[in-house]
N, C-alpha and C positions, 0 to 999 in steps of 0.2 A: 676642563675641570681644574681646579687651583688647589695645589696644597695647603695654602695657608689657611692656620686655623683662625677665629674672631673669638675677641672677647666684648662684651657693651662695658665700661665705663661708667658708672655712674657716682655722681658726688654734690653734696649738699654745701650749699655758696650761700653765705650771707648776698643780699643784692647788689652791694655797692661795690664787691668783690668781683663778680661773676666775669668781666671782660677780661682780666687778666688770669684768671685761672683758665676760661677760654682760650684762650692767646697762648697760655703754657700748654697746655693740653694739642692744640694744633703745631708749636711749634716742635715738641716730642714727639709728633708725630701722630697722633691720633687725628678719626675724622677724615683721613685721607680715600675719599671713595671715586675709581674711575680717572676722572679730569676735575674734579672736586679737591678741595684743602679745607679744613677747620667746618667741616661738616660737624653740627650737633642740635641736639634738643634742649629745650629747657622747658617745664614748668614752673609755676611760683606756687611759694604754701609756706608753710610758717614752722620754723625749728623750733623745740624745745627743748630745754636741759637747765640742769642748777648745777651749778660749778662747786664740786665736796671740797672740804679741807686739802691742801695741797695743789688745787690745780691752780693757774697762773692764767685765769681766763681774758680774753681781749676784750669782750662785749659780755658784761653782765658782771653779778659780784657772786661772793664765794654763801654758798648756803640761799639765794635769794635764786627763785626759777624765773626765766628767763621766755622770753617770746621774739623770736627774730626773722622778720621775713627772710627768705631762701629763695635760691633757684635752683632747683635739681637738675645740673648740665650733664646730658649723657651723652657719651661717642661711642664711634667703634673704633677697634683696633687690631692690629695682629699680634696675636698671645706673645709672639715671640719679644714685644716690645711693652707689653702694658706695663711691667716692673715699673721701666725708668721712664713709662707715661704717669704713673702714679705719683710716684716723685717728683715729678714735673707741677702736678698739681699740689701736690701738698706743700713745696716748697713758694709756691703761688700764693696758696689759702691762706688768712688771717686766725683760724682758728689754732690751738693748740694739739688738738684731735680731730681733725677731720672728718666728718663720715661719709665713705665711700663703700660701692661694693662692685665684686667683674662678675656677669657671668658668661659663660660658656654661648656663644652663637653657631648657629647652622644657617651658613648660606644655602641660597635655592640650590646649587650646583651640587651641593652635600645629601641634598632629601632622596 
């Protein structure tokens, strides 16, 4: 049985982005499962948002909504690192705000 605790990773990548927010994300360390490295998922689907007065958007303009395909990249990680896997990824991402979320995993060995 293993103490360490899992978080999942999840974060919204414009497409043309997603290999190197991948690439950050493996290289902090996430995705690390067994004899595996830069384990992850992705689906595609489509972001939306209008950038309000003050944001400093990269793709799209300020008051006009916005359609951008995405890859939703998900990993795992151990809680004790996700911090400065986040940061990993966001310092990656093209965006100004990012959207990501962690939550909480239970491995089989936990049930």
């Amino acid at each position: 049985m293993t103490n360490t605790k899992w978080v999942q990773i999840s974060i919204y990548v414009p497409m043309g982005n997603a290999e190197a927010v991948r690439t950050a994300l493996a290289e902090a360390g996430a995705g690390r499962l067994g004899n595996y490295s830069g384990a992850s998922w992705s689906t595609t689907g489509v972001g939306r948002f209008t950038p309000m007065e003050g944001a400093n958007p990269r793709i799209g303009h300020i008051g006009v909504p916005s359609d951008v395909p995405e890859h939703k990249i998900e990993v795992l990680a151990p809680r004790a690192i996700a911090r400065s896997v986040i940061e990993a990824a966001i310092a990656a991402h093209p965006y100004e705000e990012p959207a990501y979320f962690v939550t909480d995993v239970y491995m089989a060995d936990e049930l």
